[in-house]
C-alpha positions as CSV (number, residue, x, y, z in Angstrom):
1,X,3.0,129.9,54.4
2,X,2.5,128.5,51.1
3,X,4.3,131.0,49.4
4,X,7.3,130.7,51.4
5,X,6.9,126.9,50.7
6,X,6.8,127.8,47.1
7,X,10.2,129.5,47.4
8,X,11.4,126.9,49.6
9,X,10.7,124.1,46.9
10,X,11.9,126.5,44.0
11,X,15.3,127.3,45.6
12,X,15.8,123.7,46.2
13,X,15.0,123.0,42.5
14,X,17.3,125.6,41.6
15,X,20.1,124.4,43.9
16,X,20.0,120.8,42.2
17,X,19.4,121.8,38.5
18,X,22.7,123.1,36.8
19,X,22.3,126.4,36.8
20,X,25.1,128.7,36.2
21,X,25.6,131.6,39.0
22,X,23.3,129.9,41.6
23,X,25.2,126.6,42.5
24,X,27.5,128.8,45.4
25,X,25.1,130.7,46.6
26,X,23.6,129.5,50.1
27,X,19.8,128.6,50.4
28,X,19.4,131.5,52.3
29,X,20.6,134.1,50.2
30,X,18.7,133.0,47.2
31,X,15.8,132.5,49.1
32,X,15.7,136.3,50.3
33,X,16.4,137.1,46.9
34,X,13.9,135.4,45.1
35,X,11.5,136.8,47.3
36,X,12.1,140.2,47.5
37,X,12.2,140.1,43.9
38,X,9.3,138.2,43.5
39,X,7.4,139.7,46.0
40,X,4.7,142.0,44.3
41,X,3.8,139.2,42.2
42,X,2.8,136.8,45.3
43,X,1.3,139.5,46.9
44,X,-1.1,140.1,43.9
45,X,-1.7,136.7,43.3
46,X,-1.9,136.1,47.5
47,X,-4.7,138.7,47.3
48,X,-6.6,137.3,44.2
49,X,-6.6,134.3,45.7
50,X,-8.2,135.3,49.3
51,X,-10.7,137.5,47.2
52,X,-11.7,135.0,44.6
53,X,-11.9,132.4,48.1
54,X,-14.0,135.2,50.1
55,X,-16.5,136.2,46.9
56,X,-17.3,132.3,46.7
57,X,-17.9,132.0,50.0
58,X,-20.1,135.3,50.0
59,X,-21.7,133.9,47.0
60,X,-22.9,130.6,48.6
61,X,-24.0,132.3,51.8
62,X,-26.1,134.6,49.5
63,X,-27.6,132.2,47.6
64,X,-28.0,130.5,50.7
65,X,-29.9,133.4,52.6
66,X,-32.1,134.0,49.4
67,X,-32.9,130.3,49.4
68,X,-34.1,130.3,53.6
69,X,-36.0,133.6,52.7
70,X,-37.4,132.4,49.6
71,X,-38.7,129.3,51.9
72,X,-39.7,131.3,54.4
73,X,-42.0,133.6,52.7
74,X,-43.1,130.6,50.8
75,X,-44.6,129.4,54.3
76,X,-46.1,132.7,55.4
77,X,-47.4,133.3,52.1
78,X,-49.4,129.9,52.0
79,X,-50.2,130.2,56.1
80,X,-51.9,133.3,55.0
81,X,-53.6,131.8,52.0
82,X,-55.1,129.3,54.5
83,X,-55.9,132.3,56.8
84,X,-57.7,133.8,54.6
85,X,-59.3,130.9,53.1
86,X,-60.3,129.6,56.7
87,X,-61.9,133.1,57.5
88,X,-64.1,132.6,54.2
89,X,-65.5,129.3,55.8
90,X,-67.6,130.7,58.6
91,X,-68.7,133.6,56.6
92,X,-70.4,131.7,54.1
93,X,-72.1,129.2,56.8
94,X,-73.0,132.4,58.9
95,X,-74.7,133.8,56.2
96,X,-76.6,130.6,55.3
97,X,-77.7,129.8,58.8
98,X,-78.8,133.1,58.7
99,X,-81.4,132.8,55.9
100,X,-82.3,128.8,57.1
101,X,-83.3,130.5,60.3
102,X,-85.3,133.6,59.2
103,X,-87.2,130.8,57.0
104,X,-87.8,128.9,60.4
105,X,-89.0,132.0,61.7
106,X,-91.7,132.0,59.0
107,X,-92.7,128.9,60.0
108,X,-91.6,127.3,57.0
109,X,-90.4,124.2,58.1
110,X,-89.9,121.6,55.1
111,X,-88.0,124.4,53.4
112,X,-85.7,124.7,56.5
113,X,-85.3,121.4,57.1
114,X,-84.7,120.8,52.8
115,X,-82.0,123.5,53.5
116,X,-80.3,122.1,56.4
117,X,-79.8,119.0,54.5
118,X,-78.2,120.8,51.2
119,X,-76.0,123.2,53.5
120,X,-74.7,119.4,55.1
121,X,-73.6,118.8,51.3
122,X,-72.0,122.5,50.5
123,X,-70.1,121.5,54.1
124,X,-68.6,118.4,53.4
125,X,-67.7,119.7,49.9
126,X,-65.9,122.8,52.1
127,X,-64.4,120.2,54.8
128,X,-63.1,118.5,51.9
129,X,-61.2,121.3,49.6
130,X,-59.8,121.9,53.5
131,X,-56.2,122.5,52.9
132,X,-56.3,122.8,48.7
133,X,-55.7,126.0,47.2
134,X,-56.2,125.3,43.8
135,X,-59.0,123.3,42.7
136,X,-60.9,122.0,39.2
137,X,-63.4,124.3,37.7
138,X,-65.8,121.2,37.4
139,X,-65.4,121.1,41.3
140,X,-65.9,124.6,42.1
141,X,-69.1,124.9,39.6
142,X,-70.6,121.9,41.3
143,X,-70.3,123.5,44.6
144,X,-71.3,127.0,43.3
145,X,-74.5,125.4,41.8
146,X,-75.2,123.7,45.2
147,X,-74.9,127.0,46.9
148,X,-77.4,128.8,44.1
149,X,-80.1,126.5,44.2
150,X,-79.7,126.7,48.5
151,X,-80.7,130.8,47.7
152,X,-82.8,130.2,45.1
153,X,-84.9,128.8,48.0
154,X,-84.4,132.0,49.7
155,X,-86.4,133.9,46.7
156,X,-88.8,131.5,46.4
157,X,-87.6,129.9,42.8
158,X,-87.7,134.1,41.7
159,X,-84.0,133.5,40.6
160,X,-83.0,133.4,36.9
161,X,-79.8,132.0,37.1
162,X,-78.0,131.2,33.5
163,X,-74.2,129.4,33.6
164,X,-72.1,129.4,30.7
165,X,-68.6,127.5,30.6
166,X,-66.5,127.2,27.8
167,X,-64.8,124.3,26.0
168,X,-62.3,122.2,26.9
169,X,-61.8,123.7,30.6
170,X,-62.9,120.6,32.9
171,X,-59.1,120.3,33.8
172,X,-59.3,124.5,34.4
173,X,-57.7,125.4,38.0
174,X,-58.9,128.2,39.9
175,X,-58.4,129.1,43.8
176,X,-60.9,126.8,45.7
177,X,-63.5,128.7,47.3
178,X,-63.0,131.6,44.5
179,X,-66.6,132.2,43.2
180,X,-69.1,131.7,46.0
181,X,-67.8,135.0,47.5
182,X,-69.0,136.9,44.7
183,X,-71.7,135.1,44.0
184,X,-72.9,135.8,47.4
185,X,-71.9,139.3,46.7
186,X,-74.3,139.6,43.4
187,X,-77.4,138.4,45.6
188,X,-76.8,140.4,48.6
189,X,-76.2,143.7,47.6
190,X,-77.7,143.2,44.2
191,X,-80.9,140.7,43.8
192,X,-81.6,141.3,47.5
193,X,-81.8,144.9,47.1
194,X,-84.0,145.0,44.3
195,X,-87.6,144.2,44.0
196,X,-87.9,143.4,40.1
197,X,-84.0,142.0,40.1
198,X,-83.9,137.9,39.4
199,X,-81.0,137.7,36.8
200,X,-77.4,136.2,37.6
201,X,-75.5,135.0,34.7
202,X,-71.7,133.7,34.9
203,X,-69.8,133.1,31.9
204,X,-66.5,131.6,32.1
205,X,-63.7,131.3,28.9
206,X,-60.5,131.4,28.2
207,X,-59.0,133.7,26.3
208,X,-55.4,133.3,25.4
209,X,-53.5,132.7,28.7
210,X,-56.3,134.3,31.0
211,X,-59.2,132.6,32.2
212,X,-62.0,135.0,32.2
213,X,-65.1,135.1,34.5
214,X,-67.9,137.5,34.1
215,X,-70.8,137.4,36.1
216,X,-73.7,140.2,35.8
217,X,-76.8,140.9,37.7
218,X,-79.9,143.2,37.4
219,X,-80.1,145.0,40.6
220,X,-79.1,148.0,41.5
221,X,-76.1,150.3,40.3
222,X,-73.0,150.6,42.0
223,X,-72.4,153.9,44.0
224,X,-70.4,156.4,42.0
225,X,-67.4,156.5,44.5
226,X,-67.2,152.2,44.7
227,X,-63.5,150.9,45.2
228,X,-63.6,147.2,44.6
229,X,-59.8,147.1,46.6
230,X,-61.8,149.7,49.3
231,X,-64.9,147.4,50.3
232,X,-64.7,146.3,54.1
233,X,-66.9,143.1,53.4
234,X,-65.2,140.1,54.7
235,X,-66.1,138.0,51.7
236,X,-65.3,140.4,48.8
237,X,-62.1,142.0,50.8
238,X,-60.8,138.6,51.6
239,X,-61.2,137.3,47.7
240,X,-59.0,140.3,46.8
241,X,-56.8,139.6,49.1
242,X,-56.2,136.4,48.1
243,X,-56.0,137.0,44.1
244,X,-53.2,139.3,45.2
245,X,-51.3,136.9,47.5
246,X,-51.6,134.0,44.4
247,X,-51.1,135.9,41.5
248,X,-49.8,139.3,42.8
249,X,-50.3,141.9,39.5
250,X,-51.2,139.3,37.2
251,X,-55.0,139.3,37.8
252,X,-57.8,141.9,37.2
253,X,-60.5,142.4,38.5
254,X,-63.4,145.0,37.7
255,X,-67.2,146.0,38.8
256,X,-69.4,148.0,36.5
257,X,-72.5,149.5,35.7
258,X,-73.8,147.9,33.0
259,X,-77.4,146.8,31.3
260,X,-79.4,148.4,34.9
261,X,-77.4,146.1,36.0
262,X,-73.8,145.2,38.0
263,X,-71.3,143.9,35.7
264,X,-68.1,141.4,37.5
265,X,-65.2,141.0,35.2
266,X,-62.4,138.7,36.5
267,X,-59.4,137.5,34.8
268,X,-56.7,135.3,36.1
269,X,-53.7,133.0,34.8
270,X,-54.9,130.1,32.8
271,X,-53.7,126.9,34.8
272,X,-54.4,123.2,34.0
273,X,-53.2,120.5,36.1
């Protein structure tokens, strides 16, 4: 349609400019003419125009699609941050009724009830980092120390527990929830299983554009077949699991044998807020 409007209004201007050899010839004729003659040029340009029209159109949906999928796995990727965030919670309290009620079990009653209250403070500190992924350091460590000095209990004041932060990294971001699961881990299968063991040391720094977290203790050595991304313990699967969602291959993580001891080395993305 419009290129036989194109002709239309070309024959017309042809039929009233003075044109030698056109001005007897009947719309019609030139009309026929012109576009037989004309004809593989509007059909190239017909077809350049419907292709140029369809890959813009193509190109919008595209972008489009990527856009909804982008969002969408945007929303499963932070329902299953909260999933496994959420499954962390009732593993840590689990674990510290646990030890509160072995203690009441030994009869040892101001040291349960002192407990009960300081696990009330490590919970509202949990209720309150609910639905936050990321967090400040200075929170995390004051939660962290809360939860240490709730075990030291446990070993009877035994634990020799040393924490060294760098410089300059109060405004530091790190998942919420990130270090008590390996804390935990270090007393459980390390102090725990050792009668002599009483060491835990963290040391956290930055070094270029990682933030680096090392935390050793003296118990026993690892098992020569240990797989860090192999371990079926909720708390210690689940952090990996995690680090993977949020940073994918940009975080390392490593346990070693080291100083009759178990060496943690963890290094994420630096992040300030």
């Amino acid at each position: 349609m419009i290129v036989c409007f194109h002709l239309l209004l070309y024959v017309i201007i042809i039929k009233l400019s003075p044109i030698p050899g056109f001005q007897g010839q009947p719309i019609a004729t030139l009309f026929i003419g012109l576009l037989f003659s004309q004809f593989e040029w509007y059909f190239l340009t017909y077809w350049a125009l419907m292709l140029g029209s369809y890959a813009v159109e193509y190109y919008q949906k595209f972008r489009e699609s990527n856009l909804k999928a982008a969002q969408l796995d945007s929303r499963l990727t932070k329902s299953r941050l909260m999933a496994l965030k959420m499954q962390l919670h009732p593993h840590f309290l689990f674990n510290t009724l646990h030890t509160i009620s072995s203690l009441v079990r030994q009869d040892e009653k101001k040291k349960s009830i002192s407990m009960l209250s300081e696990m009330g403070d490590l919970l509202r500190i949990v209720l309150s980092q609910n639905e936050e992924q990321f967090i400040k350091l200075t929170s995390e460590l004051e939660f962290i120390k809360k939860y240490i000095a709730l075990e030291e209990k446990r070993f009877k004041n035994k634990m020799n527990v040393q924490i060294e932060v760098g410089d300059d990294l109060s405004e530091t971001l790190i998942p919420s929830f990130l270090l008590q699961p390996l804390i935990e881990n270090s007393i459980y299968h390390g102090l725990s299983k050792k009668v002599d063991a009483s060491i835990l040391s963290i040391d956290i720094k930055k070094k270029g554009d990682q933030l680096c977290i090392e935390m050793y203790n003296d118990g026993p050595p690892l098992s020569e077949n240990f797989n860090v991304f192999k371990v079926e313990g909720i708390g210690l699967a689940n952090t990996i699991e995690r680090l993977s969602q949020l940073y994918q291959d940009q975080y390392i993580i490593k346990f070693s044998n080291i100083k009759n001891g178990v060496l943690v080395k963890l290094n994420i993305p630096y992040q300030i807020k």
